[in-house]
C-alpha positions as CSV (number, residue, x, y, z in Angstrom):
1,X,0.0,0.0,0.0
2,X,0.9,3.3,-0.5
3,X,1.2,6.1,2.5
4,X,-1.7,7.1,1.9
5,X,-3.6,4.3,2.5
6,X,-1.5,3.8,5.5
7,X,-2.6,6.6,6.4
8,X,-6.3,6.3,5.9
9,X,-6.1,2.3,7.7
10,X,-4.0,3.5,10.6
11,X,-6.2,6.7,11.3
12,X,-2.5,8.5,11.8
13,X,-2.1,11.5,9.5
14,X,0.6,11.4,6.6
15,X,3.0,14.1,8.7
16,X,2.7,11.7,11.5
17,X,3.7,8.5,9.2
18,X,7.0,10.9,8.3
19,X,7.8,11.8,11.6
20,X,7.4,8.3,12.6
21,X,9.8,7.0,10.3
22,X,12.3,10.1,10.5
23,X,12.5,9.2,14.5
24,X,13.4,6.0,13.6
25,X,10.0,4.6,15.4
26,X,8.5,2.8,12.0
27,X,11.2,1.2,9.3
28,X,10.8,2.9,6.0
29,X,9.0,1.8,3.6
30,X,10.0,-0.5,0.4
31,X,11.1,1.9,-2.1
32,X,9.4,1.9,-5.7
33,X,10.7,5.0,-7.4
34,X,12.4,7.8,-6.3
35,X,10.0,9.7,-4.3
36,X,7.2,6.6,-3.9
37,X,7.7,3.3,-1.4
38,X,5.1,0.7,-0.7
39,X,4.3,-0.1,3.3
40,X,2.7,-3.6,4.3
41,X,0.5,-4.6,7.3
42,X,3.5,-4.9,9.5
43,X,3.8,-1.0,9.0
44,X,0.3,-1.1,10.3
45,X,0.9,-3.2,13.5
46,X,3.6,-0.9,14.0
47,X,1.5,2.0,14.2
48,X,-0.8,0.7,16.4
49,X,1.6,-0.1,18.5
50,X,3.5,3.1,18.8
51,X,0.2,4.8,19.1
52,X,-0.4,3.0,22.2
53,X,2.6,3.7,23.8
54,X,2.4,7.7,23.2
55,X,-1.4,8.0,23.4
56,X,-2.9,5.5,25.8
57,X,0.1,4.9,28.0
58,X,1.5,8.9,27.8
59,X,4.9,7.8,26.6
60,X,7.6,10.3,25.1
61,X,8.9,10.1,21.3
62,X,12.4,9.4,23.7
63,X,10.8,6.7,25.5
64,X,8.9,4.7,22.8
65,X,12.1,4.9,20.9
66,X,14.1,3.2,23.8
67,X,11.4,0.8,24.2
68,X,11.3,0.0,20.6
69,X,15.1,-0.4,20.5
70,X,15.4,-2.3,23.0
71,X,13.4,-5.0,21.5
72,X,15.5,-5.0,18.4
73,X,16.9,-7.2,17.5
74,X,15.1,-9.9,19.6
75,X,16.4,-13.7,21.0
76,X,14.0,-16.9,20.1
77,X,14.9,-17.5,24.1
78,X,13.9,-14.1,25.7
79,X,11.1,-14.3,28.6
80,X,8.4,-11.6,27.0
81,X,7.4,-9.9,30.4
82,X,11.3,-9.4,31.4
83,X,12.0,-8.5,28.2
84,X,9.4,-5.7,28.7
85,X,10.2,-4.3,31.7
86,X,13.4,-3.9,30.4
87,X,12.7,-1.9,27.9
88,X,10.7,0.7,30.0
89,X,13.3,1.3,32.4
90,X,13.9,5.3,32.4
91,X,17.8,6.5,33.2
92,X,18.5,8.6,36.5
93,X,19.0,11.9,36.2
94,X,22.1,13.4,37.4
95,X,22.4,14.6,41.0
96,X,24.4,16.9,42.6
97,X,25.6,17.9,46.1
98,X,23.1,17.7,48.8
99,X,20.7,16.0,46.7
100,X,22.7,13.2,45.9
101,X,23.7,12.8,48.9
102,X,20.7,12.4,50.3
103,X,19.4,10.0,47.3
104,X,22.1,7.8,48.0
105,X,21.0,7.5,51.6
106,X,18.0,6.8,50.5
107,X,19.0,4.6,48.0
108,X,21.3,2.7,50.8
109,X,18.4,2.2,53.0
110,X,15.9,1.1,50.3
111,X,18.7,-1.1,48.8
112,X,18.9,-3.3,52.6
113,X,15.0,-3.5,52.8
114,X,14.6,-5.4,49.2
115,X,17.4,-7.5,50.3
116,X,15.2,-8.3,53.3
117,X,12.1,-9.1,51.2
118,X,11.6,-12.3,50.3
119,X,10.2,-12.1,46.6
120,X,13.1,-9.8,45.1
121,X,15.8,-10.9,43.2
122,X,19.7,-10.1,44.6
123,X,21.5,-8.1,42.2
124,X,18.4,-6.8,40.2
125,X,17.2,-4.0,42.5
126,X,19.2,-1.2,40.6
127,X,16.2,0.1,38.5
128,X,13.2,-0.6,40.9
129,X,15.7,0.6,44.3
130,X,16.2,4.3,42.5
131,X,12.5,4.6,41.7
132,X,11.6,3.8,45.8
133,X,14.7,5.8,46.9
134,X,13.7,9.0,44.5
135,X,10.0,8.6,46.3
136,X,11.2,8.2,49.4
137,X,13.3,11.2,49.3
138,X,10.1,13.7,47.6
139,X,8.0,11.7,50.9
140,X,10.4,13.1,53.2
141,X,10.8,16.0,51.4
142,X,7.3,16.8,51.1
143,X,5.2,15.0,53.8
144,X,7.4,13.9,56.8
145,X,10.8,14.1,57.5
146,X,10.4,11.0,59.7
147,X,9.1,8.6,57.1
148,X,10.7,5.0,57.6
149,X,12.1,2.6,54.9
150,X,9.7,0.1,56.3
151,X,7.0,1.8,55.5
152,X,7.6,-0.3,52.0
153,X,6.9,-3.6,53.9
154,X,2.7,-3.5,53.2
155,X,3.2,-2.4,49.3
156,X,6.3,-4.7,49.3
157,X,3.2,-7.6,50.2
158,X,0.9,-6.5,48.0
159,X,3.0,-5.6,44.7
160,X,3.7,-9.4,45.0
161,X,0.4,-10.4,46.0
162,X,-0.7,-8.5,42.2
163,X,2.3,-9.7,40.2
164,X,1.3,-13.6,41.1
165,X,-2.6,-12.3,40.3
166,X,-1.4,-10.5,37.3
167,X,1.5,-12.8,36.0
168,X,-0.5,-15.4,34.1
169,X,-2.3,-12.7,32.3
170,X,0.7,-11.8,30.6
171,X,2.2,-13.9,27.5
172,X,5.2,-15.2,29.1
173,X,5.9,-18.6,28.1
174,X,5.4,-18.5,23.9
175,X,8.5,-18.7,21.8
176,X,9.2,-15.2,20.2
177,X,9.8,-15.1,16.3
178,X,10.9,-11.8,14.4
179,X,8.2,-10.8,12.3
180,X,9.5,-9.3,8.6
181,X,9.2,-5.2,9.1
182,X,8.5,-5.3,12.7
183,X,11.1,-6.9,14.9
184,X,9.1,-6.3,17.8
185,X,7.3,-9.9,18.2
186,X,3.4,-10.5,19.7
187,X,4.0,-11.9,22.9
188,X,6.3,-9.0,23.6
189,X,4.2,-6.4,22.6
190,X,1.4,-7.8,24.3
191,X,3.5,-8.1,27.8
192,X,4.4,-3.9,27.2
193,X,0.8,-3.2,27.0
194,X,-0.6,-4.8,29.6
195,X,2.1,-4.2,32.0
196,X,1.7,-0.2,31.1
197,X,-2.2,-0.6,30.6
198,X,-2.3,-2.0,33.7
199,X,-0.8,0.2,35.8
200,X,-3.7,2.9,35.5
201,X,-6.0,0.1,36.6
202,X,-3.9,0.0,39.7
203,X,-4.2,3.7,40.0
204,X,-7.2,4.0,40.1
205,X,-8.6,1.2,42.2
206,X,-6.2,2.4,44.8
207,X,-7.9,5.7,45.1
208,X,-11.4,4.3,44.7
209,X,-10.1,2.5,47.7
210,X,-8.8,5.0,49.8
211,X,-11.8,7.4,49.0
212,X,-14.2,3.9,50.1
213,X,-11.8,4.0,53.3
214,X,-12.3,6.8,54.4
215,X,-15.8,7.7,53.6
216,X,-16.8,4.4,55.5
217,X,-14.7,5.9,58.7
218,X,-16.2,9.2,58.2
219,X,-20.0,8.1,58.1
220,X,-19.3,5.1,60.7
221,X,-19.8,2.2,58.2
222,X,-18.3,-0.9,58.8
223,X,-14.7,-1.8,57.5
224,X,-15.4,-5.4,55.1
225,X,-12.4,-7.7,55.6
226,X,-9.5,-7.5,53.2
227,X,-10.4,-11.5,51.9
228,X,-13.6,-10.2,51.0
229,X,-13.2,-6.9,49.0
230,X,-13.4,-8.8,46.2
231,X,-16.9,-10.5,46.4
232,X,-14.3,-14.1,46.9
């Protein structure tokens, strides 16, 4: 097809396509003359996807571009959901004088509570321990100076409690095959958009949650038990 029926079957204007392809987002397409090139239905799926990265899950043109690298080339042996959550990892800013000092106490003190937890894998906190430490830091910062590390411990219990809910729901155990003019293979793609498509669903029901909380304490309602929130 021709860009402008890529255009027309991806919904995503003809600028858009360019822009796409100069950011190195979508491969270009096959040329045909000089100033013509035909596109497939891989150019399609490709669209989607990046679409749904910058528009339903609020990622950058930076940070669909290391997610899409990142997945290029890909291994017949890669695990999809690790794979993933590589990809979406963000590099730390740089930090200067008092603030990095205090990050990396922070970062030291969130660094000896994963070792403590049980669930969390030695050696792969990096990513995950700079998140908590930068949080932990704006918490202080922000909120209460005498915040604890261990305050962690109860969404430490539940983050795992999730991930085993949530785990199967991901593709995680298909072989991945490079597809021609889209490296980025289903089960992969599928594991990036639930794990970001997700995560608003987590958002949310946590507020809802809080907001139930406290209204039920406010008006004098009774608390239901944690095993039964969930109609089980």
């Amino acid at each position: 097809m021709r860009i402008s029926e890529l255009s027309r079957r991806s919904g995503a204007p003809v600028s858009t396509i360019k822009f796409y392809i100069r950011e190195g987002l979508l491969p270009a397409g096959e040329r045909t003359s000089p100033n013509q090139a035909r596109y497939a239905d891989d150019h399609l799926q490709r669209i989607a996807l990046i679409r749904a990265l910058r528009e339903v899950c609020g990622l950058g043109t930076e940070a669909v571009g290391r997610v899409l690298r990142a997945m290029d080339p890909l291994t017949a042996d890669a695990e999809p959901t690790r794979l993933a959550l590589t990809a979406m990892e963000e590099p730390s800013p740089m930090r200067e004088g008092a603030e990095a000092a205090e990050h990396d106490a922070a970062l030291a003190e969130v660094t000896s509570f994963l070792d403590g937890v049980p669930w969390t894998r030695s050696g792969h906190h990096a990513e995950f321990a700079d998140r908590l430490a930068v949080a932990l830091c704006d918490l202080r910062r922000l909120v209460d100076p005498r915040i604890e590390v261990d305050f962690l411990a109860p969404y430490a219990r539940a983050a795992w409690a999730l991930a085993e809910a949530e785990y199967d729901s991901l593709p995680g155990d298909e072989t991945i095959q490079p597809q021609p003019g889209d490296p980025l293979a289903h089960p992969v793609r599928m594991a990036i958009l639930g794990i970001l498509l997700l995560e608003p669903v987590v958002l949310t029901m946590r507020r809802y949650a809080l907001y139930a909380r406290g209204s039920r304490l406010y008006d004098g309602d009774p608390l239901p038990p944690v095993e039964t929130v969930a109609g089980d």
